[in-house]
C-alpha positions as CSV (number, residue, x, y, z in Angstrom):
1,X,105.5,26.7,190.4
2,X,104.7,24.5,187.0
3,X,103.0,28.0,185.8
4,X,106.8,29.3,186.2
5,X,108.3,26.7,184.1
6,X,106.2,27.0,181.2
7,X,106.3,30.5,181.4
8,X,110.1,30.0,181.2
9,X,110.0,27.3,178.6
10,X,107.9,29.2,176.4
11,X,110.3,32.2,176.4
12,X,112.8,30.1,175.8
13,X,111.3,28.3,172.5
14,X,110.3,31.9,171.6
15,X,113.8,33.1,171.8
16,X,115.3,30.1,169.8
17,X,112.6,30.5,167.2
18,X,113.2,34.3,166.8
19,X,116.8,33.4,166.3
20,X,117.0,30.3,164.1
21,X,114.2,32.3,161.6
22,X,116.5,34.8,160.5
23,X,119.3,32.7,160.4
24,X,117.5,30.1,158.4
25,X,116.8,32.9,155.5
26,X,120.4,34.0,155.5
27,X,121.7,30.2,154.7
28,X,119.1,28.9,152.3
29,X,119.5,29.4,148.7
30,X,117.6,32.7,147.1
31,X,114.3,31.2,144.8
32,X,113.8,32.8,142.0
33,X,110.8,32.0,139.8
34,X,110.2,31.9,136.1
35,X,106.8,31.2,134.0
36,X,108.2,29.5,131.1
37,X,104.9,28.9,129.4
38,X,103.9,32.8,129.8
39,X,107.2,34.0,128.4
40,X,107.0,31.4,125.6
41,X,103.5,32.6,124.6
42,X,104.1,36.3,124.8
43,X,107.4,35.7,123.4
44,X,109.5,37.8,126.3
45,X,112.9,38.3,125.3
46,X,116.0,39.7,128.3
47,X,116.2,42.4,125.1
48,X,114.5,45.7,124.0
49,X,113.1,45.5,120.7
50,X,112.4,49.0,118.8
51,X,113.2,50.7,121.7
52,X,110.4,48.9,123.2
53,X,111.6,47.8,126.9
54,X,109.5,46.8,130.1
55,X,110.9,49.5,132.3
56,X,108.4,51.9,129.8
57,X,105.7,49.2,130.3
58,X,102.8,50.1,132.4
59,X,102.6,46.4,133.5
60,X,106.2,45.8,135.1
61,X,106.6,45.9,138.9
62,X,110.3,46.8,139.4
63,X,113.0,45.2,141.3
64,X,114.8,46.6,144.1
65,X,117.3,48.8,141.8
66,X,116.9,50.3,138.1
67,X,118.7,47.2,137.0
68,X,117.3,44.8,139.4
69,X,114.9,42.0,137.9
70,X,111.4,42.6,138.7
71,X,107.8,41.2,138.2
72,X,105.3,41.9,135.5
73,X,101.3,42.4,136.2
74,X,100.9,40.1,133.2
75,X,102.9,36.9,134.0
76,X,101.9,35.5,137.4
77,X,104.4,33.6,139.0
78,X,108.1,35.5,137.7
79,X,110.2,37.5,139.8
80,X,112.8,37.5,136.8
81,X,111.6,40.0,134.8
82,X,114.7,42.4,133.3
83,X,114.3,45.4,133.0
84,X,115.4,45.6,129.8
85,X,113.3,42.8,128.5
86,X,110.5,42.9,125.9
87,X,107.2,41.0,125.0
88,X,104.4,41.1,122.8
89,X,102.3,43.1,125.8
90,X,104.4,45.5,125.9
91,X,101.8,48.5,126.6
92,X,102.2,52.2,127.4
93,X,98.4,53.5,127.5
């Protein structure tokens, strides 16, 4: 009979966790990171520059839409990479 209750109380944590989880992700606030000392030393920029932009860059990782932010090979750590940015490794090859 005590097999029965843990069985039962096991589903039952199982269930709350499976619920709370999602719930949790839907009320916390979105985290979005930048590496400030990268940007600084490649001197990224949320511009193009000569036509120069990192959606033509081999190293960018887009986002989840054309204008979405999204990551670049380069500079670990930031998910807030525009599109339409720009930095000195800017590469095509």
């Amino acid at each position: 009979m005590s097999a029965n209750l843990t069985r039962r109380r096991f589903i039952r944590l199982s269930v709350a966790c499976a619920t709370c989880v999602p719930l949790a992700s839907l009320t916390g606030e979105a985290t979005a990171a930048t590496n400030q000392t990268l940007r600084a030393q490649y001197k990224y920029q949320d511009s193009p520059l000569d036509g120069k932009n990192c959606t033509s860059c081999l190293e960018f990782i887009p986002g989840s839409s054309a204008t979405a932010p999204g990551r670049c090979k380069l500079i670990p750590g930031d998910d807030e990479i525009s599109p339409n940015g720009y930095c000195t490794l800017w590469n095509t090859m």
